[in-house]
C-alpha positions in Angstrom: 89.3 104.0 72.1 90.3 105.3 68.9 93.7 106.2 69.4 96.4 103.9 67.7 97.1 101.2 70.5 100.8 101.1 71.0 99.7 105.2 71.9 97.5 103.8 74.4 100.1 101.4 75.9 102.7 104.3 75.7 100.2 106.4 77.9 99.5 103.6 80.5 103.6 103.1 81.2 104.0 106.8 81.6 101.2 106.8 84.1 102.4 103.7 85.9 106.2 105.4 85.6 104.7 108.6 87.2 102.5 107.3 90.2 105.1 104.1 90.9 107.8 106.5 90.9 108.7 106.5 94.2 107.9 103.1 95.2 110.8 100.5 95.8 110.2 96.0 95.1 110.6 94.8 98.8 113.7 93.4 98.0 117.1 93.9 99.4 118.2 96.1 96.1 115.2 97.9 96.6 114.8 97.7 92.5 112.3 100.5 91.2 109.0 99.3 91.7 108.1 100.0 88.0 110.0 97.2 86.9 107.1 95.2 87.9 104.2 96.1 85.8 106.7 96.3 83.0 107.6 93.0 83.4 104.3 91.9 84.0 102.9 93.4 80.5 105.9 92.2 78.9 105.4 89.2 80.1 101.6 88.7 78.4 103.1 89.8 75.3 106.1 87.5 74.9 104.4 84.1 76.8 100.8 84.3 76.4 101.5 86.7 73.0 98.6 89.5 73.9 98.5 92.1 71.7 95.6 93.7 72.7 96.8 97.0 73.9 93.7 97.7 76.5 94.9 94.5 77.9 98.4 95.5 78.0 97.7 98.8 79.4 95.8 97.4 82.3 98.9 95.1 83.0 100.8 98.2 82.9 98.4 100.0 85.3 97.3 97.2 87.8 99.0 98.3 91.4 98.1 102.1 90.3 94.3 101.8 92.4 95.8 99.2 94.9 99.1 101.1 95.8 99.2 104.8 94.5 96.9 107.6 94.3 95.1 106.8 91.3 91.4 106.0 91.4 89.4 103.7 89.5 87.8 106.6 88.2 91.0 108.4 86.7 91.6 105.1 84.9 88.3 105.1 83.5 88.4 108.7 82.5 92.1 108.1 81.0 92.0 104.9 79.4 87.9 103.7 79.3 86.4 101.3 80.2 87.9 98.0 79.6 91.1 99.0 81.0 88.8 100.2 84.1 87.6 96.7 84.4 90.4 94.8 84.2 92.4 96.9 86.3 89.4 96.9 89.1 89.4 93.0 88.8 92.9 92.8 89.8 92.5 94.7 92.5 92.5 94.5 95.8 90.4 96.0 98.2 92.7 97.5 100.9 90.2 98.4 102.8 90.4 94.4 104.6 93.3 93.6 106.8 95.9 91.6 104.7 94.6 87.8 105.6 91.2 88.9 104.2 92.5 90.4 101.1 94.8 87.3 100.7 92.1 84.7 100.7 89.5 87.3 98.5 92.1 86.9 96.1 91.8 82.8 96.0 87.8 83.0 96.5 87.4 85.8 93.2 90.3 83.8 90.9 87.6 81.5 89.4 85.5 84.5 88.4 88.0 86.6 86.8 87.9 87.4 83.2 90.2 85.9 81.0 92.2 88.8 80.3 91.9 89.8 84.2 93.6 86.2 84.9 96.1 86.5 82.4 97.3 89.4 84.2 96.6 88.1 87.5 98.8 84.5 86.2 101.7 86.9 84.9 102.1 89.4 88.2 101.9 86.4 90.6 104.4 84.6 88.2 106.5 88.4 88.7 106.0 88.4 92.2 107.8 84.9 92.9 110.5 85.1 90.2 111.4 88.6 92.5 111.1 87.1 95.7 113.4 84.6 94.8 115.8 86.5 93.3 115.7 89.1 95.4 114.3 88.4 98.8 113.3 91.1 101.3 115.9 90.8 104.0 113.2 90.9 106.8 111.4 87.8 105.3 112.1 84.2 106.9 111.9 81.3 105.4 108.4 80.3 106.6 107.1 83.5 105.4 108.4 83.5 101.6 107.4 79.6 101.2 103.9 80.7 102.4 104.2 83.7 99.7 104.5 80.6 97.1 101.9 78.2 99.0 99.5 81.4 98.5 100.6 82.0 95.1 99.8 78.9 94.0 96.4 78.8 95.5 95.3 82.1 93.8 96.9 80.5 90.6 95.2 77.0 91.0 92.1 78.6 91.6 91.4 80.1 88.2 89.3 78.2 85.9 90.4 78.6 82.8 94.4 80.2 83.0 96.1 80.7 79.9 98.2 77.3 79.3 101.8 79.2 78.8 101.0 81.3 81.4 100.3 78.9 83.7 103.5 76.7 82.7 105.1 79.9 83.2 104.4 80.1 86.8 104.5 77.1 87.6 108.4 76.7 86.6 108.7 79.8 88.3 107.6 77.9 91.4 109.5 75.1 91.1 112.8 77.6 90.8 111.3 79.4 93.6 111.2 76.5 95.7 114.7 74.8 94.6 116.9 78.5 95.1 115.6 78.5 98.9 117.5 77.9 101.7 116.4 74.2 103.1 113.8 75.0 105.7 116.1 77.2 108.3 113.9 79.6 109.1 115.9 82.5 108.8 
């Protein structure tokens, strides 16, 4: 694209801001669910210091397909198509009933892109630093240590992970697991 990148970047957030807007984290603050892909492209810019704005865009963008009412083609048309790629590597295909999609997400880690995993690495690292801090109140204990288990399947299974990112996540396990309750499931 020939725009000037942060533009590009600056575009993606106001999409994301626009189609997440009513979405809530399943936490029991219910924090805006935008707060996620901002912390996720944050996140590849201050660990794994991406500055490539497509990349940062798709970070920005990658629940949009999965969770709002954006297509893959309104990414492509918006933002071309290495954003579009990225963005359809990260997601799922909701389509499946939620085991399937689960363990398509541990089978396809080895084969994403580098960028894709980079995101991929830095919104699972998202995901347990907020179920940690911030539990959903309906989860038990057995279910958000299975949330990590999983995590650090789809995590372990990528091939090549960015090293920061990875050390990232995994002290973000290792928190994960030390803040919870000592197996009472409840």
């Amino acid at each position: 694209m020939s725009e000037q990148p942060q533009l590009l970047t600056l575009r993606a957030a106001q999409l994301a801001a626009e189609l997440h807007q009513d979405q809530r984290r399943k936490g029991a603050s219910k924090r805006p669910y935008i707060n996620h892909p901002l912390e996720v492209a944050q996140r590849l810019a201050e660990v794994a210091e991406v500055t490539d704005a497509e990349v940062l865009a798709a970070a920005l963008l990658h629940d949009t397909v999965e969770d709002t009412t954006a297509t893959a083609e309104d990414i492509l048309e918006a933002f071309g198509p290495k954003v579009a790629a990225l963005v359809a590597e990260v997601t799922d295909d909701k389509s499946l009933e939620k085991a399937e999609r689960k363990q398509q997400q541990v089978e396809h880690a080895p084969h994403l892109s580098a960028d894709a995993a980079a995101i991929k690495i830095s919104d699972k690292t998202s995901n347990v630093l907020d179920l940690v801090r911030d539990p959903p109140p309906d989860w038990s204990y057995t279910r958000l240590v299975g949330y990590l288990d999983w995590a650090e399947r789809v995590v372990g299974a990528i091939e090549h992970p960015h090293p920061a990112l990875r050390q990232h996540f995994h002290a973000a396990i290792a928190a994960g697991r030390a803040a919870l309750p000592g197996g009472d499931d409840g």
